[in-house]
N, C-alpha and C positions, 0 to 999 in steps of 0.2 A: 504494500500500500504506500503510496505516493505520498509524502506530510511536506504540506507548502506551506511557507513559511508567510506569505503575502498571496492573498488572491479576491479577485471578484466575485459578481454575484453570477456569473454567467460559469467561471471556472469550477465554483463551488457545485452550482445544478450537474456539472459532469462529473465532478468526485462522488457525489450523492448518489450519481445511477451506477457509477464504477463499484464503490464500496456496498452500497445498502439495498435491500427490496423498497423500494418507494416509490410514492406518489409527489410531484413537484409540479410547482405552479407561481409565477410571478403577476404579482400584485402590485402594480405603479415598480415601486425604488424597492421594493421587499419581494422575498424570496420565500416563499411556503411548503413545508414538506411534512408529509404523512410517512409515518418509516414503520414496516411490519416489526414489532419487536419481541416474535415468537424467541429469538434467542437468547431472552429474558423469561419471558413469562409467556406460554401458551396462550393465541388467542386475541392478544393487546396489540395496541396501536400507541406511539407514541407522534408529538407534533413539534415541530420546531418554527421555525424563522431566523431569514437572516436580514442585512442590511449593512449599508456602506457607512462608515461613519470616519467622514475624509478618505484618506486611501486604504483604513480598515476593514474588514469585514467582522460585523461582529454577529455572535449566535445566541438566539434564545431559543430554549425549553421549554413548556408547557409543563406545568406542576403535575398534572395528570396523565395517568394512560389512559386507554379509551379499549372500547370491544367491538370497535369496528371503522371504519377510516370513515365514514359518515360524520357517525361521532365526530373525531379527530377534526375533520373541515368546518364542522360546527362550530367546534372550540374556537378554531382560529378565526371564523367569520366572524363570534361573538364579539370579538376585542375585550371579554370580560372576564377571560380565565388565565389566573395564575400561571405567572410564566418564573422560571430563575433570571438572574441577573445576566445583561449581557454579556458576553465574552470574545475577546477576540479568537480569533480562530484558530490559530495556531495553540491557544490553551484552552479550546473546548475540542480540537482533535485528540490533543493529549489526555484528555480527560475520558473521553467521552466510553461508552462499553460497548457500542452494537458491533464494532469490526474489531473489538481484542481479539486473539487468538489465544485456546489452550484458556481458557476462561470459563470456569463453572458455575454457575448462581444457582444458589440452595436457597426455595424461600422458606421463611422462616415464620412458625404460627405462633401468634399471640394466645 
């Protein structure tokens, strides 16, 4: 997997279909992606967004998974659902879990 150091919103939409099973969609200056995230949790859907901010690209998350990308496009059309704080991109690739490799999630019951 390719990890750039600087990129736009148009470079980003092809690492997204390179690395991840997703849905993408460009909204004016923002970028929208529904990402299957069966390799977390059977089932779920997670949402993000990007945006340029100067020659940044920064990333949010949506606080929520969803059970179906329906869901997930709702959230994001709402503009009212909990998102994480932005990040630039380069340390929300680092961060982030859908394309770790040798990576096992155990959930864990309350």
């Amino acid at each position: 997997m390719k990890k750039e150091k600087k990129m736009n919103l148009a470079q980003f939409a092809d690492w997204l279909r390179e690395n991840l099973i997703c849905e993408i969609r460009q909204v004016g200056r923002r970028l929208e992606a529904v990402i299957n995230a069966e390799v977390i949790e059977a089932g779920t859907y997670a949402a993000l967004f990007a945006q340029m901010d100067g020659s940044e690209l920064m990333i949010g998350e949506l606080l929520n998974t969803f059970h179906s990308p329906e869901e997930a496009w709702a959230a994001l059309d709402s503009g009212q659902a909990s998102a994480y704080d932005l990040v630039p991109f380069a340390q929300w690739v680092q961060d982030q879990y859908w394309t770790a490799k040798n990576v096992k999630v155990q959930k864990i019951e309350f």
